[in-house]
Backbone as JSON Lines, residues from 0, in Angstrom:
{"i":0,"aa":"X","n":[54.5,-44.28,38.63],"ca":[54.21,-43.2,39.54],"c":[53.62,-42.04,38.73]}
{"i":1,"aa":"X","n":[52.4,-41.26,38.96],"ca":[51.87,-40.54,38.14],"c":[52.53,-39.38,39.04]}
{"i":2,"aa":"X","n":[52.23,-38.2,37.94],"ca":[53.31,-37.16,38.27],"c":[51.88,-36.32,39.27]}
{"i":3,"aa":"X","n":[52.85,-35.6,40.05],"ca":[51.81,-34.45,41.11],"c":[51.52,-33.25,40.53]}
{"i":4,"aa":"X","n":[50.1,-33.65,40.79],"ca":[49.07,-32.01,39.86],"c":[49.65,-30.35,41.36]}
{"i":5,"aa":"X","n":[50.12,-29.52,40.05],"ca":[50.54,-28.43,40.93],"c":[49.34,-27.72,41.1]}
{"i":6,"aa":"X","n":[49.4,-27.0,42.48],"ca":[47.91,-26.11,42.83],"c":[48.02,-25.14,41.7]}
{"i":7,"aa":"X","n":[46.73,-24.5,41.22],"ca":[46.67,-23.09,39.96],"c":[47.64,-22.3,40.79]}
{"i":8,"aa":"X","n":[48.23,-21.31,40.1],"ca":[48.51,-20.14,40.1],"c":[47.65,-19.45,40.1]}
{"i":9,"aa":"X","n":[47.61,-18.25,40.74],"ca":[47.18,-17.18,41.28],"c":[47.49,-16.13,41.36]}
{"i":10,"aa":"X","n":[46.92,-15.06,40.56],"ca":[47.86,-13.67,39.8],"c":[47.54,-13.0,41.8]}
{"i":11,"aa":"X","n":[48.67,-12.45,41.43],"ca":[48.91,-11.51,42.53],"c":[48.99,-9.88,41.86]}
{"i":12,"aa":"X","n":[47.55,-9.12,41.99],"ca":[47.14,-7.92,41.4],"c":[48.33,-7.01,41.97]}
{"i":13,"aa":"X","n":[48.2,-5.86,41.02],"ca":[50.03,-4.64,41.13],"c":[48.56,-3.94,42.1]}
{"i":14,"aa":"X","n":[49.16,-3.48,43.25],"ca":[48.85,-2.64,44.34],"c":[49.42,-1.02,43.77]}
{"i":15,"aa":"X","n":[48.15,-0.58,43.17],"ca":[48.37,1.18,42.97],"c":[48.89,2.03,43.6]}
{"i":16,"aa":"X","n":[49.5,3.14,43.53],"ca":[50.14,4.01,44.75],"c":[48.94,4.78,45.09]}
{"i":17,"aa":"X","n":[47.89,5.19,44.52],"ca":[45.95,5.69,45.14],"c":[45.38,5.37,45.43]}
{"i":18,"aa":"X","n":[44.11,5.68,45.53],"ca":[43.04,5.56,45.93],"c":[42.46,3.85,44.82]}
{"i":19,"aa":"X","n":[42.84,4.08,44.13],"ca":[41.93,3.11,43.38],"c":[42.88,1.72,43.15]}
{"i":20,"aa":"X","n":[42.22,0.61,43.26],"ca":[43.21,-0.99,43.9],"c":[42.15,-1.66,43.09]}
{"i":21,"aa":"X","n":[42.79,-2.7,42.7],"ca":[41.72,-3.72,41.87],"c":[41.31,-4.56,43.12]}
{"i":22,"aa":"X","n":[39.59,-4.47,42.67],"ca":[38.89,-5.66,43.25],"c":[37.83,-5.61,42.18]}
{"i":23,"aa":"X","n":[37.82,-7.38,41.97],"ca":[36.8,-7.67,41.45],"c":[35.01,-7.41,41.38]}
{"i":24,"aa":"X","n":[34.78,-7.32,42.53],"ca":[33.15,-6.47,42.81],"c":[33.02,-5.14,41.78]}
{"i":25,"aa":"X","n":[34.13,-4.27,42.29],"ca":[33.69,-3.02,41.5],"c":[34.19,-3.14,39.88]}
{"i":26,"aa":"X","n":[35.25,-3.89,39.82],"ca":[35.77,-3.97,38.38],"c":[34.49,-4.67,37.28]}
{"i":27,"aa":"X","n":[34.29,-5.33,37.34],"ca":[33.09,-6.41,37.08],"c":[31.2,-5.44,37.22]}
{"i":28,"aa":"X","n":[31.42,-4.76,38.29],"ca":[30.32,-3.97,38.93],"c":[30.11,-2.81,37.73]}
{"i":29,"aa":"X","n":[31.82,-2.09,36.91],"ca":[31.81,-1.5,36.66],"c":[31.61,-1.63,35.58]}
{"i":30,"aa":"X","n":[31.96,-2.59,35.23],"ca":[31.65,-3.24,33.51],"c":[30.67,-3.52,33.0]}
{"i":31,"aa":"X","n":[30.06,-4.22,32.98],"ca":[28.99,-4.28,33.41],"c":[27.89,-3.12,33.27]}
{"i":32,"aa":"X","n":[27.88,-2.52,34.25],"ca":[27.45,-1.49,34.34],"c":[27.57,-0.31,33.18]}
{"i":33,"aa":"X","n":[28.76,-0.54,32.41],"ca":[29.09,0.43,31.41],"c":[28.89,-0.41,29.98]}
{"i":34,"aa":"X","n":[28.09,-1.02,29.96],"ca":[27.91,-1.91,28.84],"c":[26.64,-2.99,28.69]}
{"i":35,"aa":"X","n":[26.05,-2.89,29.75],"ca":[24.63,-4.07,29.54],"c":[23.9,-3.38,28.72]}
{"i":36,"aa":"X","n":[23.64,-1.93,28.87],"ca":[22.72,-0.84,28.28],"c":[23.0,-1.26,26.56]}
{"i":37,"aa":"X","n":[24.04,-1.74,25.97],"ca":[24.47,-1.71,24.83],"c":[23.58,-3.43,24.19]}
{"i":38,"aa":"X","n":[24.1,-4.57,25.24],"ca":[23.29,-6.04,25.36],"c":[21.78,-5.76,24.74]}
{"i":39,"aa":"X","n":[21.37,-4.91,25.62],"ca":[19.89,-4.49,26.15],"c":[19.3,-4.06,24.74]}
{"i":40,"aa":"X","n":[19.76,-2.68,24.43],"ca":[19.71,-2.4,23.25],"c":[19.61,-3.55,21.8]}
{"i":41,"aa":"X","n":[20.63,-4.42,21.48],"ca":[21.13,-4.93,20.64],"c":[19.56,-5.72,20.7]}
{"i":42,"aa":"X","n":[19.07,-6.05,22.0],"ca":[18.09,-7.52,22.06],"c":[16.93,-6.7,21.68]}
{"i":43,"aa":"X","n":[16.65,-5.53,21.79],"ca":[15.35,-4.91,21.09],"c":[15.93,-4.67,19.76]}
{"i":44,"aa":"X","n":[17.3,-4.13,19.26],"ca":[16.79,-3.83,17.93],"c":[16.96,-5.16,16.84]}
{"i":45,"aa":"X","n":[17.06,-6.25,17.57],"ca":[17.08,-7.32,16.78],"c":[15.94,-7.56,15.97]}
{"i":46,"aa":"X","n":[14.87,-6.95,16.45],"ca":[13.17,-7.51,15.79],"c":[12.85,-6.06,14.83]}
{"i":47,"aa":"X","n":[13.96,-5.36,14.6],"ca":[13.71,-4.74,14.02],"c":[14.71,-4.19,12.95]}
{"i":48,"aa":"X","n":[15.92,-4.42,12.86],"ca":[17.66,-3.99,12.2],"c":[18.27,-4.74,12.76]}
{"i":49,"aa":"X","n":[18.24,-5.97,12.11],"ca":[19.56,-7.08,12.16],"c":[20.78,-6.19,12.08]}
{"i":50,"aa":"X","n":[21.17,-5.44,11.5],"ca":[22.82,-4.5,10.92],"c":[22.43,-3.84,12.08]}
{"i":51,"aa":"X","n":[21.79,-3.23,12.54],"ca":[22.11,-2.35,14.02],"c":[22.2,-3.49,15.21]}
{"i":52,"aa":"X","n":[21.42,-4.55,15.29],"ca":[20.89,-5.05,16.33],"c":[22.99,-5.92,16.67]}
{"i":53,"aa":"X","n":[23.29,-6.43,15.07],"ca":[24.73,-6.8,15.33],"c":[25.69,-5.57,15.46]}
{"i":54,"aa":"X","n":[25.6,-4.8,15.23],"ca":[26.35,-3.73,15.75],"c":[26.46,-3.35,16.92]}
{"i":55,"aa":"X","n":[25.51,-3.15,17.45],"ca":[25.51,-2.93,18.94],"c":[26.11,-4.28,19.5]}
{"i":56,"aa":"X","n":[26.25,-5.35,19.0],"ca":[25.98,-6.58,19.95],"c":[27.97,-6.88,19.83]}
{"i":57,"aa":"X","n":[28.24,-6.77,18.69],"ca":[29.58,-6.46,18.61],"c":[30.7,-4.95,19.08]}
{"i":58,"aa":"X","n":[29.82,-4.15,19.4],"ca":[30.37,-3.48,20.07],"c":[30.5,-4.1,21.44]}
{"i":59,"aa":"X","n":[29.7,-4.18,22.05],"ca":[29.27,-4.8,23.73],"c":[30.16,-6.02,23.86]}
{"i":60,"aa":"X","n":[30.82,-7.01,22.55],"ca":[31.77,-8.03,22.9],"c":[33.27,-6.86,23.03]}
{"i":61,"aa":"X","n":[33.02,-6.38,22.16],"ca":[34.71,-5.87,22.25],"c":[34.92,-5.14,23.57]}
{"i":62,"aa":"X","n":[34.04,-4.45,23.72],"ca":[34.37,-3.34,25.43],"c":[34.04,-4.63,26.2]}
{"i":63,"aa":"X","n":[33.52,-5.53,26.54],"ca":[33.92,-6.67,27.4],"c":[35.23,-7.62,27.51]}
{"i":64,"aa":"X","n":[35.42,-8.03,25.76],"ca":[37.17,-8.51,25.89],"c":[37.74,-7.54,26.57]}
{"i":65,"aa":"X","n":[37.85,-6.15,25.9],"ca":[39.1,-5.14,26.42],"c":[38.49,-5.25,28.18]}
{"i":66,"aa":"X","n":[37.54,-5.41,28.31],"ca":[37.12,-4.73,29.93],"c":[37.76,-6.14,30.54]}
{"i":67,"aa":"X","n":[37.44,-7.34,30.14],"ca":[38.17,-8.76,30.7],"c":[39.36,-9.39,30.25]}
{"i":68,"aa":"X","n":[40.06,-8.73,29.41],"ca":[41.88,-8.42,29.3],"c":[42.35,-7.86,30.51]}
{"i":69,"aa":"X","n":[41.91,-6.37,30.75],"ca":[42.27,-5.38,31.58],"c":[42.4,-6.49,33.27]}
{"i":70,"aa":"X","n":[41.3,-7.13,33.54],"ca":[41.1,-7.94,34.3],"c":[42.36,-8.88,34.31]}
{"i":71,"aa":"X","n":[42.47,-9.28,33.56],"ca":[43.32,-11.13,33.71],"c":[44.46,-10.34,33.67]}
{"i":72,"aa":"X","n":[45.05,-8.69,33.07],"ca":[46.81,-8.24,33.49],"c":[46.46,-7.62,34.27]}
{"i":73,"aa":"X","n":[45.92,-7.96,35.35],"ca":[45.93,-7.15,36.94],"c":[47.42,-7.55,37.28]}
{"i":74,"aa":"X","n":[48.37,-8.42,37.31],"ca":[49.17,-8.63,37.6],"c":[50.24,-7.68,36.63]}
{"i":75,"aa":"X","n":[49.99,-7.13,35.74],"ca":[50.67,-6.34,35.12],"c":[50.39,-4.85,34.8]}
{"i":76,"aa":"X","n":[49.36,-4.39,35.21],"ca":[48.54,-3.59,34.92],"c":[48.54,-2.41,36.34]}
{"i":77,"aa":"X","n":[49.09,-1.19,36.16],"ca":[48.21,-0.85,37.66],"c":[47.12,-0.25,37.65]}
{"i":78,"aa":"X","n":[46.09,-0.06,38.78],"ca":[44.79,-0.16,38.74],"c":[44.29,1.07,38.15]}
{"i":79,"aa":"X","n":[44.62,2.0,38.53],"ca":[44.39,3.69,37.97],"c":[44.38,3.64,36.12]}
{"i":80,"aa":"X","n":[45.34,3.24,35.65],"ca":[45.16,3.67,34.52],"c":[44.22,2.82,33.36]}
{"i":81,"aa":"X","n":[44.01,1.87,34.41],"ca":[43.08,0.16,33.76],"c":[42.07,0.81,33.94]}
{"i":82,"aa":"X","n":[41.22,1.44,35.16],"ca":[39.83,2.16,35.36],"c":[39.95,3.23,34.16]}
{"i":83,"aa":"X","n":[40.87,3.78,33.8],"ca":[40.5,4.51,33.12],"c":[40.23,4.44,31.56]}
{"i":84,"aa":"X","n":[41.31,3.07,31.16],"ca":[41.07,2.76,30.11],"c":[39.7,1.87,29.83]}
{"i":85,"aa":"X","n":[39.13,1.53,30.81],"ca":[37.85,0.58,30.88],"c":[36.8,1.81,30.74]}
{"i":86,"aa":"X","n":[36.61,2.95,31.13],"ca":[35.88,3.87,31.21],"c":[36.05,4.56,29.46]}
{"i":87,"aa":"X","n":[36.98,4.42,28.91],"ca":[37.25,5.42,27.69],"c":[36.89,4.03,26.79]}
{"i":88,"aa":"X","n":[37.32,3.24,26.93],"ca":[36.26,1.73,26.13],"c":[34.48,2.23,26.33]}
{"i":89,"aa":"X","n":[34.03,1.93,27.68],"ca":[32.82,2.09,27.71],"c":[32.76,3.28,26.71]}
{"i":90,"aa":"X","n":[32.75,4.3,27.14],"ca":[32.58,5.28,25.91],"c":[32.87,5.06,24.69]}
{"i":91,"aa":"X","n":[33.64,4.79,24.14],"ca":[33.64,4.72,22.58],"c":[32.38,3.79,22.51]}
{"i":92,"aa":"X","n":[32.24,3.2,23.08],"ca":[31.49,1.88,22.65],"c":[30.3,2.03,22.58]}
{"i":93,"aa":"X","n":[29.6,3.6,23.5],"ca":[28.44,4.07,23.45],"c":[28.39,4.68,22.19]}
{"i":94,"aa":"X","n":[29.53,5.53,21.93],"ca":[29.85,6.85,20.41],"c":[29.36,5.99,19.4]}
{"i":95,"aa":"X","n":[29.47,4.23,19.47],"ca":[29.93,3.88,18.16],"c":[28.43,3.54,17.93]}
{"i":96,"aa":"X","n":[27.57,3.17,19.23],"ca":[26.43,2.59,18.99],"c":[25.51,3.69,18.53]}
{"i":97,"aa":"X","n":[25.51,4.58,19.4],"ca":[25.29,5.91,18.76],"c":[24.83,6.03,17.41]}
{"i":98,"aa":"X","n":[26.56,6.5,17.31],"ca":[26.36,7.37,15.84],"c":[26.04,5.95,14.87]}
{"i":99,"aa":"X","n":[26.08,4.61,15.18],"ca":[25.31,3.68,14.15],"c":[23.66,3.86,13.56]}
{"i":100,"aa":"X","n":[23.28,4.62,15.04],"ca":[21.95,4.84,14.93],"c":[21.45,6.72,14.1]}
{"i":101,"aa":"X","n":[22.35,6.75,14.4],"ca":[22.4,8.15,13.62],"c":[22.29,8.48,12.19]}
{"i":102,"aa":"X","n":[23.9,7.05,11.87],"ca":[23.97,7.64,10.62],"c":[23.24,6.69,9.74]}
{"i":103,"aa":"X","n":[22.72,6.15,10.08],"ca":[21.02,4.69,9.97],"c":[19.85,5.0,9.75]}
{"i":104,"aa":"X","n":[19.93,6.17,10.71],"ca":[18.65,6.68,10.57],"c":[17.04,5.43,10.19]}
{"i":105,"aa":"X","n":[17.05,4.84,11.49],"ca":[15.76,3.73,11.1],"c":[14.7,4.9,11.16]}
{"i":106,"aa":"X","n":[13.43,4.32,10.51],"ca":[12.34,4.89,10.3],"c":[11.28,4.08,11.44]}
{"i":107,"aa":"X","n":[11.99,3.51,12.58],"ca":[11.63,2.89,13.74],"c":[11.64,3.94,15.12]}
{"i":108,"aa":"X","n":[13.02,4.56,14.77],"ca":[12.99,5.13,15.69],"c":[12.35,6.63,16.32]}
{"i":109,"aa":"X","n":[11.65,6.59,16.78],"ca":[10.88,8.29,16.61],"c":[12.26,9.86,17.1]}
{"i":110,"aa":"X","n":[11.5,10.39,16.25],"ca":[12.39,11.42,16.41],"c":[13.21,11.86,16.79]}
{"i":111,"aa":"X","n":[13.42,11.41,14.99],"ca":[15.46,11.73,14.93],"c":[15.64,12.78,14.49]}
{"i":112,"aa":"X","n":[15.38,14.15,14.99],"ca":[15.78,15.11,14.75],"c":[16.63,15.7,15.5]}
{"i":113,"aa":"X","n":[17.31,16.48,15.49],"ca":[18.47,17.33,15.28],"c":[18.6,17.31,17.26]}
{"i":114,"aa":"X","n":[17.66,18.02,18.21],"ca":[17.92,17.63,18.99],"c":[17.61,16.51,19.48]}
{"i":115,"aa":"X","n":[16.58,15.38,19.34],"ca":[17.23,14.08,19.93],"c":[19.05,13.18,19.93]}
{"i":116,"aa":"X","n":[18.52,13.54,18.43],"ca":[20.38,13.22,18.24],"c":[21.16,13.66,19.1]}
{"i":117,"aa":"X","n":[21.18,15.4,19.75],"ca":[21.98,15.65,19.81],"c":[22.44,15.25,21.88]}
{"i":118,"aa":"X","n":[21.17,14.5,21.97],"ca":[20.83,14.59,23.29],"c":[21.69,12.61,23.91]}
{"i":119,"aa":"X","n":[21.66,11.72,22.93],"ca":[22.33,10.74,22.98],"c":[23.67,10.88,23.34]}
{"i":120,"aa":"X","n":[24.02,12.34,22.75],"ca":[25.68,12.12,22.18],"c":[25.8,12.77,23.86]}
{"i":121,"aa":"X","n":[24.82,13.74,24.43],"ca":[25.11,14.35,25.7],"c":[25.49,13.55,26.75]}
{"i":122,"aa":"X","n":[24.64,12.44,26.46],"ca":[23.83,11.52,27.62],"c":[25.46,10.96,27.59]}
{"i":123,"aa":"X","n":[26.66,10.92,27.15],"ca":[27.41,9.49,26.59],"c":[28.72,10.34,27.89]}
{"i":124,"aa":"X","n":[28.71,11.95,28.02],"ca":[29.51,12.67,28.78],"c":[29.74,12.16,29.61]}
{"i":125,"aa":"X","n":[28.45,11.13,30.56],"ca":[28.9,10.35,31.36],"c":[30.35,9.95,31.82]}
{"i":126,"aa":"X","n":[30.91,8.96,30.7],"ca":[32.02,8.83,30.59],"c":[32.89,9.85,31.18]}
{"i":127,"aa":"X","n":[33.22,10.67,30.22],"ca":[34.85,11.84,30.54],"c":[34.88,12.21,31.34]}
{"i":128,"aa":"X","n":[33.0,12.2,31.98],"ca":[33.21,12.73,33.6],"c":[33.8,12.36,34.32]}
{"i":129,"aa":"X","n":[33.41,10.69,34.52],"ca":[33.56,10.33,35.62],"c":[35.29,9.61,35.64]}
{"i":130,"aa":"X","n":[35.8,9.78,33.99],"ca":[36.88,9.89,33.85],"c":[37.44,10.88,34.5]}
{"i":131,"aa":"X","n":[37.16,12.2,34.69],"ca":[37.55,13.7,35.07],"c":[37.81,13.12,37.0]}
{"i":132,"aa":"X","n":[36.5,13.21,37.39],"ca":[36.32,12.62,39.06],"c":[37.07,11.76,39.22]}
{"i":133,"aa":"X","n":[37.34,10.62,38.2],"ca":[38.37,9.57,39.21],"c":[39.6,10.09,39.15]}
{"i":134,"aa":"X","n":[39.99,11.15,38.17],"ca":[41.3,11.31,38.2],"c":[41.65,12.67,39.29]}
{"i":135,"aa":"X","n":[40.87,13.4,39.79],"ca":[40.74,13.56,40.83],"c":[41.01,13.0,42.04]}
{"i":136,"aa":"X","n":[40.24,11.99,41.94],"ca":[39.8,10.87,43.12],"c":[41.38,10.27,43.15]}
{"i":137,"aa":"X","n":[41.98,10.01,42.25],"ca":[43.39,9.37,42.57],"c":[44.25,10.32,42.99]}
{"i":138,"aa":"X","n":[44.18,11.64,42.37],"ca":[45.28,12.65,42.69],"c":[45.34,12.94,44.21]}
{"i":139,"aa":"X","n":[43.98,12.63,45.29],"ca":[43.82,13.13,46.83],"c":[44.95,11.91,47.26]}
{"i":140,"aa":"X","n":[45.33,12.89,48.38],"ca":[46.47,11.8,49.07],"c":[45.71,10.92,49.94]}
{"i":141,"aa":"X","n":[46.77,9.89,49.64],"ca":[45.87,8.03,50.04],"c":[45.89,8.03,51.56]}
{"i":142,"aa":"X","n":[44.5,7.39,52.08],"ca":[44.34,7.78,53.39],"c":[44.83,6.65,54.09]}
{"i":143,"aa":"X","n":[45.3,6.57,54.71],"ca":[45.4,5.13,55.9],"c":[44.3,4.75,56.49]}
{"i":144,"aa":"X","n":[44.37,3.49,56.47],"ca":[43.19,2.96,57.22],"c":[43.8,2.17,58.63]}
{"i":145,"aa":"X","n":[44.84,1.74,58.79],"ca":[45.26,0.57,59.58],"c":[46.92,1.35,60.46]}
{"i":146,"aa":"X","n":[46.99,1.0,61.57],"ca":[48.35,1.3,62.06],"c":[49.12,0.72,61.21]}
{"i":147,"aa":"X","n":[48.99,-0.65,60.46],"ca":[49.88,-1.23,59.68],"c":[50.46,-0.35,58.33]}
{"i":148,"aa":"X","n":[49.36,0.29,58.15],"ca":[49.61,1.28,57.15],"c":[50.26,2.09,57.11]}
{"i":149,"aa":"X","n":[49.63,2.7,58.04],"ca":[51.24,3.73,58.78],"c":[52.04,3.41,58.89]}
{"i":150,"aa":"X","n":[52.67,2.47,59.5],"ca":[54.27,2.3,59.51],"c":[54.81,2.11,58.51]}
{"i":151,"aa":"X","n":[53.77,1.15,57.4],"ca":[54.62,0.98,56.25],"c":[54.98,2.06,55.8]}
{"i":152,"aa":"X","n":[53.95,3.4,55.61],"ca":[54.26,4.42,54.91],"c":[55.32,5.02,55.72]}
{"i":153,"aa":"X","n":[55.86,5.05,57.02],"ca":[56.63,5.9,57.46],"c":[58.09,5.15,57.28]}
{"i":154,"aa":"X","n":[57.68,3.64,57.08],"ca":[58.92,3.05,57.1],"c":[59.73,3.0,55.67]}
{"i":155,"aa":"X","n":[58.36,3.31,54.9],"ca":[59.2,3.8,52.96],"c":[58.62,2.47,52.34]}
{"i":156,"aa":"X","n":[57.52,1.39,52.99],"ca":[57.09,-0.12,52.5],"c":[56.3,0.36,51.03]}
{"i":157,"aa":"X","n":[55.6,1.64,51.69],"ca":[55.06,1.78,50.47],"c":[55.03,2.63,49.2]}
């Protein structure tokens, strides 16, 4: 008698007390999004700085592990502070590509002076911002969408 294959398991994601709940679209949407620019990069400066072109390209693996760790402990993880640590990854990960190019200084890249440089490091604010806004965005009280919602909240479910 061969033994019975059990169905996968299936993480059941920690439900945030805010605004912000893991779903895959935006998690993935967001990653993505905070890191192809780095891919992108790496594939042009390959024909020109192997040591930058792998730098960038190893940055862009690590903020993807950490961004697809964050992912697979949804079941351990709650969602608020995972967005945020995925957002402060993306950033470093820009700082690091950055200042690689900075303190590199290729004779490829046109003008590296004092304010271009200083205009990369601006461009990277992105980040803390939208670090700043979501933490905002979580602090507004969570809206109901559903009668079901309501009761739970009045009944203490949630």
């Amino acid at each position: 008698m061969s033994p019975v294959a059990k169905p996968p398991q299936t993480k059941v994601a920690l439900e945030g007390p805010g605004y912000f709940q893991w779903n895959m679209g935006a998690w993935f949407g967001s990653q993505i999004g905070g890191t192809a620019w780095l891919l992108l990069g790496a594939g042009l400066l390959a024909t020109r700085s192997v040591l930058m072109a792998s730098i960038w390209f190893v940055v862009f693996l690590i903020a993807n592990g950490i961004g697809s760790w964050l992912w697979f402990s949804r079941d351990r993880l709650q969602p608020y502070p995972a967005v945020q640590v995925l957002l402060l990854t993306c950033g470093l990960a820009g700082l690091m590509a950055w200042t690689s190019v900075v303190l590199l200084r290729p004779d490829f890249v046109p003008l590296m002076q004092a304010k271009s440089i200083w205009t990369g490091y601006i461009c990277l604010l992105i980040f803390p911002g939208m670090m700043l806004s979501f933490h905002f965005k979580e602090a507004q009280p969570k809206r109901f969408n559903t009668a079901e919602d309501i009761s739970k909240a009045q009944s203490g479910e949630r």
